[in-house]
C-alpha positions in Angstrom: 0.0 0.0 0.0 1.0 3.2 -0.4 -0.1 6.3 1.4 -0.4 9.6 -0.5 -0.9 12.9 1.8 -2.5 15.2 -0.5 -2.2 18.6 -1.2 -5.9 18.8 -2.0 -9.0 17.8 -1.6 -10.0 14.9 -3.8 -13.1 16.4 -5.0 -10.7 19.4 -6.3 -11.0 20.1 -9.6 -8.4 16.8 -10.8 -4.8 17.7 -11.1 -1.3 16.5 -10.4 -2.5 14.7 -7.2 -5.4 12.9 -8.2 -4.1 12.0 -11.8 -1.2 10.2 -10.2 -3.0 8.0 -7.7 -5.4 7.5 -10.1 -2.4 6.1 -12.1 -1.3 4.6 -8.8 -4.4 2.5 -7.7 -4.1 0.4 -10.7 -1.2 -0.9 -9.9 -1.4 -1.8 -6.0 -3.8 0.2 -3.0 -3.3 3.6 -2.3 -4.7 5.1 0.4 -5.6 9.0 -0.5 -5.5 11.3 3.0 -7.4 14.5 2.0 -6.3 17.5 3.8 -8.2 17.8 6.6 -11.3 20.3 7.4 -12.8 21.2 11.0 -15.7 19.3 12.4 -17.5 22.5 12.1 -16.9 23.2 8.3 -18.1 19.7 7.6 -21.5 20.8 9.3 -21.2 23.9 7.7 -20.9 22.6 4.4 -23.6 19.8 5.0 -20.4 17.1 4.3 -22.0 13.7 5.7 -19.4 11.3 3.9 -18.1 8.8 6.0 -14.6 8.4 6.9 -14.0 6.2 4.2 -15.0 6.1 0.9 -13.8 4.3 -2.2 -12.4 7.1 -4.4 -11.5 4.9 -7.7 -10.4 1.5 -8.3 -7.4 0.9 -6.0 -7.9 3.7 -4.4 -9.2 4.8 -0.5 -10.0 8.2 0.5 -9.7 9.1 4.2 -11.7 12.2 5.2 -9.6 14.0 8.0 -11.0 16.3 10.6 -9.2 18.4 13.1 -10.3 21.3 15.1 -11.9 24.9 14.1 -9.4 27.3 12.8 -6.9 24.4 10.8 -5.1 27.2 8.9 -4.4 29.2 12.5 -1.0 29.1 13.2 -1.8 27.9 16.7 -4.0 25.2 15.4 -1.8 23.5 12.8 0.3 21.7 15.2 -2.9 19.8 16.7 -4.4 19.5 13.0 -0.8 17.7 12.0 -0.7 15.6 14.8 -4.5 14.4 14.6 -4.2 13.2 10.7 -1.6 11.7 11.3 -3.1 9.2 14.5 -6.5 9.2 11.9 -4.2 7.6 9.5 -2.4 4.8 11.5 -5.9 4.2 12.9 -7.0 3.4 9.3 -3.8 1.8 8.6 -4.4 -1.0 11.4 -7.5 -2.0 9.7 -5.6 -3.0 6.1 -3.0 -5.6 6.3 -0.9 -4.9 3.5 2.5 -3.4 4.9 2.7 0.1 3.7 5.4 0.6 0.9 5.7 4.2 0.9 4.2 7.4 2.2 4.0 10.2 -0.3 3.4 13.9 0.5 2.3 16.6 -1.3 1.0 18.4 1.5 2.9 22.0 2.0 2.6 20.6 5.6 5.1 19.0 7.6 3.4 15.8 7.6 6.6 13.5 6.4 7.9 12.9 10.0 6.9 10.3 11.8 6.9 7.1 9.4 10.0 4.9 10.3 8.7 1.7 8.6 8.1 3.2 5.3 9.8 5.1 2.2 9.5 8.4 3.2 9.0 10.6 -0.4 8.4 14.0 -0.5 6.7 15.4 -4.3 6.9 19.2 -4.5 4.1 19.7 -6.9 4.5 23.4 -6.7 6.9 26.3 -5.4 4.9 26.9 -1.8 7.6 28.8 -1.0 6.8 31.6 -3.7 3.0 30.9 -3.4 2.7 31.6 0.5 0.0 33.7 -0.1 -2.3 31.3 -2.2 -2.1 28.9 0.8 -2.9 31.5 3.6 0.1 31.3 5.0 3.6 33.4 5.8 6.8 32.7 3.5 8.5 32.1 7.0 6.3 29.4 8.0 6.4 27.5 3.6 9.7 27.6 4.3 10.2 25.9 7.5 7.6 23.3 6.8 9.4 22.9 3.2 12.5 22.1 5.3 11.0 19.8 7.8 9.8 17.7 4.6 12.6 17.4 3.1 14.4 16.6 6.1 12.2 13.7 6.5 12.4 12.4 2.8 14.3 9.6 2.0 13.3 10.5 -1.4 12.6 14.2 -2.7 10.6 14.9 -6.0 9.9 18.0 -7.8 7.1 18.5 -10.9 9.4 20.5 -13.0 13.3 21.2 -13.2 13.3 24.5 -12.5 11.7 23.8 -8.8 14.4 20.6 -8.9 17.2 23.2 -8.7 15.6 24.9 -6.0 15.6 22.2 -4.0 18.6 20.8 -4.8 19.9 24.4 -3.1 18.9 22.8 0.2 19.2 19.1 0.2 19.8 15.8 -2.0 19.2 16.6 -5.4 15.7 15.9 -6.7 14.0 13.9 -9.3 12.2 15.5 -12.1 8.5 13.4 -11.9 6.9 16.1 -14.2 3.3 16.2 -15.2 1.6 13.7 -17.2 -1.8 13.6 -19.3 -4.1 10.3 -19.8 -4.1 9.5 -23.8 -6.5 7.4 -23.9 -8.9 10.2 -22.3 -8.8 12.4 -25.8 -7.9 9.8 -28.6 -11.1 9.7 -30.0 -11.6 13.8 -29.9 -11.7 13.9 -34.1 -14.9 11.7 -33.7 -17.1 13.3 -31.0 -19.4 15.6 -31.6 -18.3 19.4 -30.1 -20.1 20.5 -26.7 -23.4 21.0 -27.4 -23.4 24.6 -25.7 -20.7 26.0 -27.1 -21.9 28.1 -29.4 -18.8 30.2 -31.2 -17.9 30.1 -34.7 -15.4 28.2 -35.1 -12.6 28.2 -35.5 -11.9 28.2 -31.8 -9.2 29.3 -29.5 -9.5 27.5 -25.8 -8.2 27.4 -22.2 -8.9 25.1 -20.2 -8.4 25.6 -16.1 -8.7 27.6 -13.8 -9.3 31.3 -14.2 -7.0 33.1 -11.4 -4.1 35.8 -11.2 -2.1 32.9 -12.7 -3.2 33.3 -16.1 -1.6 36.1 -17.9 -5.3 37.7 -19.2 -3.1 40.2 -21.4 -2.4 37.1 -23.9 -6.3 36.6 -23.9 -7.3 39.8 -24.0 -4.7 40.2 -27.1 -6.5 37.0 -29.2 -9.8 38.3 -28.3 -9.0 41.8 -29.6 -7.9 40.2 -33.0 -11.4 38.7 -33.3 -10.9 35.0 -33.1 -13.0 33.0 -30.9 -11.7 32.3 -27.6 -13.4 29.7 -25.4 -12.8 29.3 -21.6 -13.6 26.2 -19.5 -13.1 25.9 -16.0 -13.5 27.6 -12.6 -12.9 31.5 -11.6 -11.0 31.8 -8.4 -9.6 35.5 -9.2 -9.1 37.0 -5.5 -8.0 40.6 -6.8 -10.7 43.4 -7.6 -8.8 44.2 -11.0 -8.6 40.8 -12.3 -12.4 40.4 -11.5 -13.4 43.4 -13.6 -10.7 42.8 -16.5 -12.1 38.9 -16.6 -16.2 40.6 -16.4 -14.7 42.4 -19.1 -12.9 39.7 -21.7 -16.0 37.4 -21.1 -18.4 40.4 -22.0 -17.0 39.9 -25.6 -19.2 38.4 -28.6 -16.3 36.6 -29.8 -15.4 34.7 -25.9 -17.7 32.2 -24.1 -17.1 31.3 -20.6 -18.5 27.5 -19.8 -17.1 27.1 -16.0 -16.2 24.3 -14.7 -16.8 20.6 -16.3 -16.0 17.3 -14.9 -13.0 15.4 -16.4 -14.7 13.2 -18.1 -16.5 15.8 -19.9 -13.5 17.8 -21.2 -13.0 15.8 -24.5 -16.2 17.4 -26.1 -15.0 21.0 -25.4 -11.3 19.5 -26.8 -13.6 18.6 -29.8 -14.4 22.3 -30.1 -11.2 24.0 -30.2 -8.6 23.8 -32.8 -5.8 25.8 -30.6 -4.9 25.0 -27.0 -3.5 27.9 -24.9 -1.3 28.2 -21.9 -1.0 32.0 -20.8 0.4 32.2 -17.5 1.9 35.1 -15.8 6.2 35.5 -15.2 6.0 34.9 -12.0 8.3 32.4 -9.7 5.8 30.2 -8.7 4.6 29.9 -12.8 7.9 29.5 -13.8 8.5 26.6 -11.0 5.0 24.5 -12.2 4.3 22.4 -14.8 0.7 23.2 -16.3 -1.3 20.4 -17.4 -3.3 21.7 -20.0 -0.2 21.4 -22.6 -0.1 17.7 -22.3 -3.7 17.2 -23.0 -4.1 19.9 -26.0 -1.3 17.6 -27.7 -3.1 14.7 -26.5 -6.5 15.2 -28.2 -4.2 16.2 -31.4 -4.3 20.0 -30.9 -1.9 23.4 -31.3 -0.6 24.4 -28.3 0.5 28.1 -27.7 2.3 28.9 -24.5 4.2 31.6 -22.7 7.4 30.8 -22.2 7.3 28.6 -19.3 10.5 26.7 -18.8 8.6 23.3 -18.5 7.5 24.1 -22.2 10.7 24.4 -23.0 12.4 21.6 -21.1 9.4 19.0 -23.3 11.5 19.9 -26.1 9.6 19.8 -28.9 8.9 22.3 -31.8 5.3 21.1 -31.6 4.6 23.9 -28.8 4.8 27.7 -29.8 6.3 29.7 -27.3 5.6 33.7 -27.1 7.3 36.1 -24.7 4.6 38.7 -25.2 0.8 39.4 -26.4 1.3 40.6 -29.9 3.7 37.5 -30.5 1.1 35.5 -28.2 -2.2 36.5 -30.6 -0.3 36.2 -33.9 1.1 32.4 -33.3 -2.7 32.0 -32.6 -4.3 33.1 -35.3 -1.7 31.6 -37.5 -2.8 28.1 -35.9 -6.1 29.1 -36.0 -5.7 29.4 -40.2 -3.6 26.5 -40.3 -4.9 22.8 -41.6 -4.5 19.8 -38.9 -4.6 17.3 -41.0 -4.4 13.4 -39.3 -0.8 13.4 -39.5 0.1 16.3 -38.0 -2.6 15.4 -35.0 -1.2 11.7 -34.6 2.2 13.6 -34.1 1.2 15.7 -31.2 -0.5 12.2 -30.0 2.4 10.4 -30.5 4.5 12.6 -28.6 2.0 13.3 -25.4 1.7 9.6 -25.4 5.7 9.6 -23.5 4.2 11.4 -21.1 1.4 9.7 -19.9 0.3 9.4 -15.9 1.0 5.3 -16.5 4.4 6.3 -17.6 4.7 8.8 -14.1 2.9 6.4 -12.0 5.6 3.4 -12.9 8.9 6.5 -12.6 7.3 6.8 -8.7 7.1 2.9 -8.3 10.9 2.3 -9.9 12.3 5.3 -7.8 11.2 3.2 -4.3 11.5 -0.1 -5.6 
């Protein structure tokens, strides 16, 4: 069994974490320890799940609870301590001799597991994104250190957050990002989303909609008229991304769908002929490894990107790369005008087919044997 401390919830909208176990599960049990939320937001929230549920094949969720306040400095300590005793608890019940224990977690949650491999998967720069998590750069840092203290193994999602780490401990393995191939390969043959309703051809984004995303490179392909689809959540905290995203999505030419379930995302994929990545220069960006670019290439589609150095570390001339908005909107609307025949698709298939979460999920197993 493995145990995977995760840095979300499972019913988050499905990313690094939840791709992976998924991945995982098929292989051997995983249990899947959600972060944990206070007895009272479980009330508040009307969650009634039981402490246990099956998540997907292979895979066991664990609910977590801990006391009121579990993002209060005071508070953490307990919160740490009490998923950890609600895990071992669980852990009696199975009796498959845990392999590993994985964390994800930005908490210090690796100590404490003598009988296991200890591996600690940065998923993300916590240290630059403090703020996202609601917490000081002070206290990412010292819980960054207190993982990686306990690793026995240390993981990072993209290179550039490898050589971070390697600043402060044993170097790291790159365990990048995957996509699921099988997901998208029959895109060509579905029918588009039925509520999409732009002409096409069609620009799209899928994820979420936050300060992350650089909304100068969408506001840039929208201003040159082509059609520009969003899917996903909005999670914008500042006032001026809220109005400048009111805005874009005001727009005859842009269509905002929210946020779809996974297994939904193909028939939007159907719809777009262009994939974009447009995320902000910021540390934490430049640390991360966006999904979306795996799965545009996936369902056989363009990809245009900022220049994120986990584009360019792919290596592959099969992702356009723009270091600003007029470069950004013209490499669209080139792809936009440009043919995808079946061999050119198959290509982009081909190549997000090396990358697949199987592929990830056998690189974890290897690395602890």
């Amino acid at each position: 069994m493995i145990v995977y401390l995760a840095c979300v919830s499972w019913d988050a909208v499905a990313g690094t974490d939840r791709h992976l176990v998924e991945s995982l599960g098929r292989r051997l049990p995983v249990l899947w320890v959600d972060p944990p939320m206070s007895w009272v937001g479980r009330r508040r929230h009307g969650v009634t799940v039981t402490r246990l549920t099956s998540a997907a094949p292979g895979v066991t969720r664990l609910h977590t609870v801990a006391p009121p306040g579990v993002s209060r400095p005071g508070v953490r300590a307990v919160s740490r301590s009490l998923v950890r005793r609600q895990v071992r608890r669980v852990l009696a019940m199975y009796p498959e001799p845990v392999l590993a224990v994985v964390a994800t977690s930005p908490e210090p949650l690796l100590t404490g597991w003598p009988d296991a491999a200890r591996i600690y998967y940065a998923t993300d720069d916590f240290v630059a994104g403090a703020s996202l998590l609601g917490c000081t750069p002070r206290y990412a840092k010292l819980a960054l250190a207190a993982n990686l203290r306990a690793a026995d193994h240390v993981l990072a999602v993209s290179d550039t957050l490898a050589q971070t780490l390697n600043r402060s401990t044993r170097p790291a393995v790159v365990l990048p990002n995957g996509c699921s191939p099988e997901h998208y390969h029959q895109v060509d043959e579905l029918p588009a989303a039925a509520d999409v309703t732009l002409s096409r051809p069609i620009a799209g984004l899928v994820g979420q909609l936050n300060e992350r995303i650089d909304l100068t490179m969408l506001e840039a392909v929208a201003c040159n008229g082509d059609s520009l689809l969003l899917v996903g959540p909005r999670y914008e905290q500042q006032p001026a991304t809220r109005r400048r995203l009111d805005a874009l999505l005001e727009r005859d030419n842009v269509q905002w769908v929210g946020r779809q379930p996974f297994h939904r995302l193909p028939a939007y994929l159907a719809a777009i002929d262009v994939g974009l990545t447009p995320y902000t220069d910021t540390a934490f960006n430049r640390a991360s490894f966006p999904l979306k670019t795996l799965e545009y290439l996936a369902a056989g589609r363009a990809v245009v990107s900022t220049d994120l150095p986990s584009a360019r570390w792919l290596g592959t001339d099969l992702i356009d790369l723009a270091v600003d908005q007029h470069t950004f909107a013209l490499m669209v609307q080139a792809r936009l005008r440009e043919q995808r025949t079946p061999e050119l698709a198959a290509m982009r298939r081909r190549f997000a087919g090396q990358h697949s979460w199987d592929a990830r999920a056998d690189q974890l197993l290897g690395l602890i044997g």
